[in-house]
N, C-alpha and C positions, 0 to 999 in steps of 0.2 A: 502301308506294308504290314503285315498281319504279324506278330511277334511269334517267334519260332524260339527265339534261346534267350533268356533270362541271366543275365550273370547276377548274385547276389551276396555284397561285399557281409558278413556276416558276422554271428558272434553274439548278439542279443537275441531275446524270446521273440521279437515280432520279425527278428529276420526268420528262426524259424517257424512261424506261423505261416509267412510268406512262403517260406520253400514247398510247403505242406499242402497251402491251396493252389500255386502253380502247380505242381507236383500232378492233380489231381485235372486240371484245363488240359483236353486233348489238343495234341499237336503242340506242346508245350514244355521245352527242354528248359530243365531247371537246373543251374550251378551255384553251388553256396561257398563259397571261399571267405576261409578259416586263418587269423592269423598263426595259429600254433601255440597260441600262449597257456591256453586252458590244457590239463592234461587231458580230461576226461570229456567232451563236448556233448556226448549222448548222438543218438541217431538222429538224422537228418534225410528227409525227403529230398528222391532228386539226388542226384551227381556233387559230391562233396572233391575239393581240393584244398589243400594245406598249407602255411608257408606265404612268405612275402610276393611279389611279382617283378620284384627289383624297382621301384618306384613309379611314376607317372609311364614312361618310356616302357619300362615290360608291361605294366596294364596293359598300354594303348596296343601294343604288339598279342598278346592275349588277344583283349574281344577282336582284333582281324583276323585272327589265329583260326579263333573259335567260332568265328561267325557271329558273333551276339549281338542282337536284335536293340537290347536295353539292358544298362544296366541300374540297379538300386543299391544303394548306400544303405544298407541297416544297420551299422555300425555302430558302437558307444557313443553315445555324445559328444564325449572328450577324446575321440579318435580324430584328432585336426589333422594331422597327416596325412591318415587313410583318405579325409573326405576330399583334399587339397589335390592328393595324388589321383583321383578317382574325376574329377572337374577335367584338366589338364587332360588326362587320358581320353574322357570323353570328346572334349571340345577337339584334340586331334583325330579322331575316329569319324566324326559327328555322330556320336551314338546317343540316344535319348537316354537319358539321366533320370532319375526320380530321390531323394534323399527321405529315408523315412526315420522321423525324429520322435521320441514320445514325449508329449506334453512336459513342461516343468516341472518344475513344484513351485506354490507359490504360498506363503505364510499367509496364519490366519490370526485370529482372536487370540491373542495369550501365548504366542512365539515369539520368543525372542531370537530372532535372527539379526546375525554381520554377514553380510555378503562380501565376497572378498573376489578378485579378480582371478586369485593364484594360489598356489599353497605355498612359497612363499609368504605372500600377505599374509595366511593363514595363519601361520607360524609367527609371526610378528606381530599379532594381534594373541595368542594365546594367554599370554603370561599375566595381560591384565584380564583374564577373563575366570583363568580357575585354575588348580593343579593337578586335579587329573584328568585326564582325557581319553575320549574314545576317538580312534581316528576309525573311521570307514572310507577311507575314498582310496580302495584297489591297492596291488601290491608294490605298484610303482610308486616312486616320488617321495617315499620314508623319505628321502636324506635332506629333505628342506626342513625336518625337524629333527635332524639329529644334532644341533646346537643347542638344542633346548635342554640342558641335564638339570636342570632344578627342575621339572616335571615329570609326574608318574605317565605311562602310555601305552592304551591298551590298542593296539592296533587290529582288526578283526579282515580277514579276506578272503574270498576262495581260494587262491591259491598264497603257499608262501609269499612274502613280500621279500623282494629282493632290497640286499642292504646297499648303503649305509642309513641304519636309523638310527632312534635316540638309544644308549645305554637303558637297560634293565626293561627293555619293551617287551610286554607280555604279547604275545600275538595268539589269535582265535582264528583254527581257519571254520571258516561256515558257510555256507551257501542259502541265501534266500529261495522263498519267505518267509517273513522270520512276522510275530505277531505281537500286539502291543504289550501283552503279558510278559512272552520270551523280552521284547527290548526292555521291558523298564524292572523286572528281573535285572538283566543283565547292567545297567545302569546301578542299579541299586547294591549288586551284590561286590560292584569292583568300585562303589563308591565316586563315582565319575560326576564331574561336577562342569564337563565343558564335552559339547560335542563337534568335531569337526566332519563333515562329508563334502561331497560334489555333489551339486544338482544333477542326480543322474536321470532322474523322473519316475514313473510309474509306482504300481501300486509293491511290488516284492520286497523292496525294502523302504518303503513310507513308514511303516509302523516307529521306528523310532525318532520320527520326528514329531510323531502322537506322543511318544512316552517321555519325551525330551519336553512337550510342551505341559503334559500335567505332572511331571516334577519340576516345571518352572527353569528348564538349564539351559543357557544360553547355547547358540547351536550355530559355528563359524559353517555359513555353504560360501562353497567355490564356483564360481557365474561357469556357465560354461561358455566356452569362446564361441567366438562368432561365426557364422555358417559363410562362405564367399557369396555376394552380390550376383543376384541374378537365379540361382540355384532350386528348382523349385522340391518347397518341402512340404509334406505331406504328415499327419500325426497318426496314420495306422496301416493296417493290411488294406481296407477299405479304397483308401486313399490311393493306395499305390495301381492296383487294378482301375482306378477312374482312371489315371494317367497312363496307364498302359492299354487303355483301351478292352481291357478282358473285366470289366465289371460286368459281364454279362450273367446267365447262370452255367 
């Protein structure tokens, strides 16, 4: 059956990459649904909507709603929710599913990486690691370090981070990409001697795991959880039109 409406769970660049080359395939209705978290999102190719869906249940009500053909996961890595509630939805729909994941990251020569399952762990690994710290990993989830007050914490995000976090946290908001000069700058000027992030992947904000490894600073990543069994995932824009069958020109 020829694909006619695209729903596309969004929020990352390759979701909108996605919307932008759907957008552009005749006979080819594109929807990019946005948690609401970001204030500012920028424009988007295609038919945008905002806001939750009320779980598995409004999805699956949605794509029958709307008709949708297929839906793509382009979501955060660490969006297990979204991807949990988007599986469930489909498999009641039987709507084809596509999840598009961007590569890892994965340590080289001269990194000193702890892999941690959780920020939790994260946090419980810090204290022997160093005493000041960069955290990057998003506005959520400060309060698994707000027990930590013998340590300095520079925490950096797009948007404000929502509390509870540690006392006397300097907070950066910034938006990548950010470049190995700006990271190790930034490293160097706040005196930062432990880096913690999530494996979120790609190139926009990689560079501070360059500036983290030729200052030699240990660098706490958080795994990111695990995709559900069966699920098929794809690593680009590419990817996603092979399984939608529109990789044509």
């Amino acid at each position: 059956m020829p694909i006619a409406h695209v729903l596309v769970l969004g929020g990352t660049t390759e979701a909108r990459r996605l919307a932008a080359v759907l957008a552009d395939r005749p006979g080819v209705r594109v929807t990019t649904s946005l948690a609401g978290r970001v204030t500012r999102p920028g424009a988007l190719a295609g038919e945008v909507r905002t806001g939750g869906f009320g779980g598995a249940e409004g999805l699956a009500a949605w794509l029958r709603r709307q008709r949708v053909d297929a839906l793509v996961d382009a979501t955060h890595p660490f969006a297990g929710t979204i991807t949990a509630n988007a599986v469930r939805a489909a498999d009641a729909c039987g709507t084809p599913l596509v999840v598009l994941r961007r590569p890892g990251w994965h340590p080289g020569p001269g990194d000193r990486w702890h892999p941690v399952a959780s920020l939790p762990d994260a946090a419980a690994l810090l204290p022997e690691l160093g005493r000041r710290v960069l955290l990057t990993t998003g506005r959520l989830g400060l309060g698994a370090f707000a027990h930590l007050t013998g340590l300095h914490f520079v925490a950096r995000s797009v948007e404000p981070p929502e509390p509870p976090f540690p006392p006397g946290t300097r907070v950066l908001l910034a938006r990548g990409p950010f470049t190995v000069a700006d990271e190790t700058a930034l490293l160097r000027d706040h005196r930062i001697d432990v880096l913690v992030t999530k494996d979120s992947g790609g190139a926009a904000t990689a560079a501070k795991l360059t500036a983290a490894r030729d200052l030699a600073l240990p660098v706490v990543v958080v795994r990111r959880p695990p995709l559900p069994e069966g699920v098929p995932v794809v690593p680009d824009v590419p990817g996603v039109l092979e399984r939608l069958g529109l990789a044509g020109p």
